[in-house]
N, C-alpha and C positions, 0 to 999 in steps of 0.2 A: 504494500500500500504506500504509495507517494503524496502526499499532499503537500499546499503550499498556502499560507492564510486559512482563512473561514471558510466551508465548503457551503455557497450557497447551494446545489444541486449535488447531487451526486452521479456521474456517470458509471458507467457498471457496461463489462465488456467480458464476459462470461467463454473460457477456452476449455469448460468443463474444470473441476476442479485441479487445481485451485482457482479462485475468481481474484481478478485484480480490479481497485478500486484506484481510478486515477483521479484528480480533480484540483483545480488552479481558478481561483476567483479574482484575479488580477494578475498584470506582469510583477513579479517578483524585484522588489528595491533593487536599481543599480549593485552591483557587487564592491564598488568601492566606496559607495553611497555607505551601503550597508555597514561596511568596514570601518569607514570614519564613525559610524555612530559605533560601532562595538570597542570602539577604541576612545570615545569620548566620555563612554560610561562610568569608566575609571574603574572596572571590574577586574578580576584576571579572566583570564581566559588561555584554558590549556589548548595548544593548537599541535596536533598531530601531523607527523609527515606522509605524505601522500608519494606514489610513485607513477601510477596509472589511474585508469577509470575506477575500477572496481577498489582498489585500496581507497579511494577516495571518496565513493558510497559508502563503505563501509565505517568509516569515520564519520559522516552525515549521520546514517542510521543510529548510531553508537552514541550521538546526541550534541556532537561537539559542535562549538559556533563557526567553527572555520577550519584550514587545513595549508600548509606549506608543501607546495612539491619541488620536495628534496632532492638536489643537483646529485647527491651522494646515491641515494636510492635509486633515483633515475637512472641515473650513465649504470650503474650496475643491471638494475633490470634490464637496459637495452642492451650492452655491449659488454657484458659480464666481467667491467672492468671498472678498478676505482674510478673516484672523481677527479680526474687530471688534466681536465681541458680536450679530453677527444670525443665527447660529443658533443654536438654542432648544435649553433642558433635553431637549424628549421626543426632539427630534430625535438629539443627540448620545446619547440611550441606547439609542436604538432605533439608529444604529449600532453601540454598544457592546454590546447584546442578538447582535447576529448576528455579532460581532467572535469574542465568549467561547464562542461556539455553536460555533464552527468547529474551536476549537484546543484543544490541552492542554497549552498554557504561560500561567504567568500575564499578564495584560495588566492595565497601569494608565492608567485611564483621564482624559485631562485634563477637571476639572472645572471649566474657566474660576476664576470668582468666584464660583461656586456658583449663579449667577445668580439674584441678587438679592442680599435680605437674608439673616438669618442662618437664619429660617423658611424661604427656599428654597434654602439651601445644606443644611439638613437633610434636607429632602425631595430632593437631589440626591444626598446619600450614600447613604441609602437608596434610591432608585432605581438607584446603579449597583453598589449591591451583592446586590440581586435582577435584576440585568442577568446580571453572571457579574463583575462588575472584580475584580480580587485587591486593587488599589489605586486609592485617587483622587488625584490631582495639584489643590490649591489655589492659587490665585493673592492675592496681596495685591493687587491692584490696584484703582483703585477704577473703577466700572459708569457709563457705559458704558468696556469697557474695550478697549486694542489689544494687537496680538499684542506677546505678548513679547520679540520679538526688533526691534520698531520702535522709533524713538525718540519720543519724547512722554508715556511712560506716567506714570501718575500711580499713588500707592500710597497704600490708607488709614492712618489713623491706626496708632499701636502696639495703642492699645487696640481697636478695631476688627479688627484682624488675629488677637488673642487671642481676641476673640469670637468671630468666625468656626474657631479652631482648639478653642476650648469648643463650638459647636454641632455640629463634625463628629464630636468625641468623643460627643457626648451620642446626636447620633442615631446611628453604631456601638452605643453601648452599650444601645440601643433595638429591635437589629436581632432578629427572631426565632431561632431557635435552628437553628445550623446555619448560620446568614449571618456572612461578613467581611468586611472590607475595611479593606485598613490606608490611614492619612493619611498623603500628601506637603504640606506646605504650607513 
């Protein structure tokens, strides 16, 4: 059973047992909408990592307000290899496309280093905010870069870091009408 809001009706689509009961009585709050208010409430909120669609239901159903999908989990569910920078921008939005497809909680999506310069970290906001992301996750690190939790990372300059936090604003502020997505960095 999925639901979203108050069901004023209910629809009922009977495949023989079991019955599924779908029903949506408005478009569901923007997702980043959504996120600035889950984040202005001043609550905590525990947010679990997502890797695919179905881990990401699964999180939903399980009650939680929202979900990060983890650049560490990801690159390993696809390419059964740590997080080191070898999987690619399309790749990680194209799971983040069918992450947001699935659910109606927000999900912030980690966006490595933007993967690249600060021209392809723009083009990664924007792509994961017509993905579905409520939020992107930046990294300081500098390319090629390791998972966050290993040791040996290395971090760009100061001034490089605030460029890269001017390009994610710029392209947000670039997005067409009706697109958001807030910056972690």
């Amino acid at each position: 059973i999925f639901s979203f809001g108050k069901p004023p009706t209910i629809s009922l689509l009977s495949l023989g047992p079991p019955t599924i009961v779908v029903y949506c009585d408005s478009q569901p709050m923007a997702m980043a909408a959504q996120l600035r208010s889950l984040l202005r409430s001043g609550k905590l909120a525990v947010m679990p990592c997502c890797y695919d669609a179905l881990s990401a239901k699964l999180i939903e159903a399980s009650g939680f307000p929202l979900t990060f999908m983890s650049g560490f989990s990801t690159a390993a569910a696809l390419l059964a290899m740590p997080d080191t920078g070898l999987a690619t921008y399309t790749e990680f939005a194209e799971v983040g496309q069918r992450i947001c497809g699935a659910v109606r909680i927000p999900v912030i999506g980690d966006g490595d280093t933007g993967f690249g310069n600060v021209i392809n970290l723009k083009r990664t906001v924007s792509g994961y905010a017509r993905a579905g992301f409520a939020g992107i996750m930046l990294e300081d690190q500098a390319f090629p870069k390791r998972c966050g939790h290993t040791p040996g990372k290395q971090v760009v300059s100061r001034e490089e870091a605030l460029a890269r936090v001017r390009a994610a604003v710029d392209a947000r502020s670039e997005l067409p009408s009706g697109q958001d997505i807030l910056i972690f960095a």
